[in-house]
C-alpha positions in Angstrom: 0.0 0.0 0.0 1.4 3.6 -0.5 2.3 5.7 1.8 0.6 9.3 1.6 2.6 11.7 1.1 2.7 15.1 -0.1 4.0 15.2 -3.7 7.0 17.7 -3.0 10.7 17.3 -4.3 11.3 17.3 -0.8 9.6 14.4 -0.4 10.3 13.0 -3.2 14.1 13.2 -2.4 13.0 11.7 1.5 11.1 8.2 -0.3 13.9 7.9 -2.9 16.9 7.7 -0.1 14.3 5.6 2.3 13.8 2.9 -0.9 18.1 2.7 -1.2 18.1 2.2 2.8 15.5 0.0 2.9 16.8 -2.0 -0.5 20.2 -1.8 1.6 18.1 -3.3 4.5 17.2 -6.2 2.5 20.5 -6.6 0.9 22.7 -7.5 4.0 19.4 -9.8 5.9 19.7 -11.7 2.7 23.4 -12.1 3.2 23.0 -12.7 6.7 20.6 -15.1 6.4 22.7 -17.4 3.4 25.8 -16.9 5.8 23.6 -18.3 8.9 22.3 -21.0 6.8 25.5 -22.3 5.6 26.8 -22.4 9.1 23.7 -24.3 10.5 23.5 -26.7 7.8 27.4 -27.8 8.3 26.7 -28.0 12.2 23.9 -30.3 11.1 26.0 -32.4 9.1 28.1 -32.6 12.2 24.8 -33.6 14.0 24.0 -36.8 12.3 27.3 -38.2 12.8 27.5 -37.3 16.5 24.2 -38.7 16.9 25.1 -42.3 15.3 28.7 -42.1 17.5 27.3 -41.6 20.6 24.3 -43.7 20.5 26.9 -46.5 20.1 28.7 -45.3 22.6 25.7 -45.4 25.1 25.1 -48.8 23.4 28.3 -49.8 24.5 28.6 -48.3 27.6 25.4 -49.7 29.0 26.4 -53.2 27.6 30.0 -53.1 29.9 27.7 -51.4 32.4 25.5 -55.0 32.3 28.5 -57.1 32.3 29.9 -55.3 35.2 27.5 -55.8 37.6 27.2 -59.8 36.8 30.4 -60.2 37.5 30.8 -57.6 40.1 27.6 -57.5 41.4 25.6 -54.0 41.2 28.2 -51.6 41.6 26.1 -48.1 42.7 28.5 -47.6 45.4 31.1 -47.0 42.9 29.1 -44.7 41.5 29.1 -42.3 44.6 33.0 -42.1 44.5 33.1 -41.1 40.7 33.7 -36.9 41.5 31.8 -34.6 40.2 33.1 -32.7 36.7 33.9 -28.9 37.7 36.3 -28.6 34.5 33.4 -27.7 31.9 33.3 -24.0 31.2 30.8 -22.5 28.8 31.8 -19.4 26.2 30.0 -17.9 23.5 31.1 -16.9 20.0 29.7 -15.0 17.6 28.1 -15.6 14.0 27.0 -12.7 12.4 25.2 -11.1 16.0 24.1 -14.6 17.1 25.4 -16.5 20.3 26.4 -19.6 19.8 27.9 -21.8 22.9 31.3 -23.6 22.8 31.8 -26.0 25.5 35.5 -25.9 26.8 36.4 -29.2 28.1 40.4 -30.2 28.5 40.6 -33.9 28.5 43.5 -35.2 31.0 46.1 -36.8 29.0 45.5 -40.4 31.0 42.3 -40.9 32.9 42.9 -42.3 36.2 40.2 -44.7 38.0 38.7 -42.3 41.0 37.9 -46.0 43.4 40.4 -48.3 44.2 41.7 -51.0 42.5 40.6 -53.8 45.1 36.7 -52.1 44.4 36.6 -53.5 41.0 37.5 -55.1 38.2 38.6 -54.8 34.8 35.0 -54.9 33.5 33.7 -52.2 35.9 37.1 -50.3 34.4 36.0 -50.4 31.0 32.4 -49.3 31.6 34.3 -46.4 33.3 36.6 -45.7 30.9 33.5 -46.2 28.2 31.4 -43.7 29.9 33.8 -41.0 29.9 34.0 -41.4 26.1 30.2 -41.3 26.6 30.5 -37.4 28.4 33.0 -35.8 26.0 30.5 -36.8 23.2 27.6 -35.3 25.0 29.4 -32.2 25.3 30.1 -31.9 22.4 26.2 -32.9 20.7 24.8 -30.7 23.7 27.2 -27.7 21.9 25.9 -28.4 18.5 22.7 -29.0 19.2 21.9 -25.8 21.1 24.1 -24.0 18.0 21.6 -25.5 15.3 18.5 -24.8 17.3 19.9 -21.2 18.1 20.6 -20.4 14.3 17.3 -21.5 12.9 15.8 -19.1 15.5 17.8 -16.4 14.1 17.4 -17.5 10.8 13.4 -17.3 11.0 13.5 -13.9 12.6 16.4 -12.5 9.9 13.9 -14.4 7.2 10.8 -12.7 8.5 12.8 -9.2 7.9 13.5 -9.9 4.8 10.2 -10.5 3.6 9.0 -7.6 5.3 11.9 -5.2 3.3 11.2 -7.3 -0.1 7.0 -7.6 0.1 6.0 -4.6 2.3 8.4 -2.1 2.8 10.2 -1.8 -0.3 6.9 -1.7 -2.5 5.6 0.8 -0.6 8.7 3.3 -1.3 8.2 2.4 -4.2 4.5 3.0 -4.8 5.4 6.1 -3.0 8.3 7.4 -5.1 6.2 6.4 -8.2 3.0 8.0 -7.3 4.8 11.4 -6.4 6.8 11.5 -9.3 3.7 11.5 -11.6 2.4 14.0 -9.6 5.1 16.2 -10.2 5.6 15.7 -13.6 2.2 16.4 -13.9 2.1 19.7 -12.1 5.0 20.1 -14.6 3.2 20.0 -17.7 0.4 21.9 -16.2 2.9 24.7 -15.7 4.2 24.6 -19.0 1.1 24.6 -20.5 -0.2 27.7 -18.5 2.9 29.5 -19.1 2.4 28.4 -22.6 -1.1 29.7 -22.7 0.3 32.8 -21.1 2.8 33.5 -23.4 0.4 33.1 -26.5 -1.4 36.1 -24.5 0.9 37.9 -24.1 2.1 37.5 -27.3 -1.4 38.4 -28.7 -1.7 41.7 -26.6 1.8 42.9 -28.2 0.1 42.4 -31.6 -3.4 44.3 -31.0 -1.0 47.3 -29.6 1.0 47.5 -32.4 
């Protein structure tokens, strides 16, 4: 729909530099949005493979986990001594104005056994060792998941921008910029033909004096 406005130069000049802001507008959410798109769709790539690595992790974990306790018996009270993880930290980097999480997690260069040896045996050792596989993995799907679900957000929201610019806005300056622009060329050639008409008047008078 355009926008009423009076049909001045002015104005005319105003719509004009509002249409090349708002075709600017649309220019760099279209970027934007390719650039996020590209990112999310190689995270999600990244996705399907995590997925089918740690779901055989799990898989394998909870089989050790099975064969520890029949040969151990249930081993729970292992499970109180395994300490709790303080060395996660959580940043945030930044792709094209969106926050995406990166988990910071330094693996030890040999993971020691928290329980004593005489506790256990080599089967409650490997589910161990298994499960800790198990937790890097999940840090790592947690940080890409909540990455791909954070950039389709932003991508829907930058999308519904664009479409705005592209199917409201931009139409309207234009409708705008059109619509006064006829007017004024039309005020033109009403001014040319008064001062036309005036002239051949004038011009007339001069005659009948002479």
């Amino acid at each position: 729909m355009a926008q009423e406005t009076a049909a001045t130069k002015g104005n005319l000049i105003k719509v004009k530099k509002s249409l090349a802001l708002a075709e600017n507008g649309y220019d760099l959410m279209d970027r934007k949005r390719n650039i996020l798109i590209r990112e999310m769709m190689t995270l999600v790539d990244k996705v399907k493979l995590l997925r089918d690595e740690i779901k055989q992790a799990y898989d394998t974990g909870y089989y050790l986990l099975q064969q520890a306790n029949l040969s151990f018996g249930v081993i729970s009270s292992l499970a109180e001594e395994i300490p709790v993880e303080h060395s996660i930290r959580l940043t945030y980097r930044s792709v094209m104005g969106v926050e995406v999480p990166s988990v910071i997690y330094e693996a030890p260069e040999k993971v020691e056994i928290p329980y004593g040896l005489e506790e256990s045996n080599s089967q409650v050792d490997e589910a161990y060792l298994q499960f800790q596989k198990v937790k890097e993995l999940t840090m790592v799907l947690a940080e890409v998941d909540n990455s791909v679900y954070r950039l389709a957000r932003a991508i829907q929201k930058t999308q519904k921008r664009a479409n705005a610019l592209k199917n409201i806005v931009i139409p309207g300056f234009e409708a705008s910029q059109k619509k006064i622009a006829d007017s004024l060329e039309e005020k033109e050639r009403e001014e040319f033909s008064r001062m036309k008409v005036i002239k051949q008047e004038k011009a007339a008078a001069d005659t009948e004096e002479q």
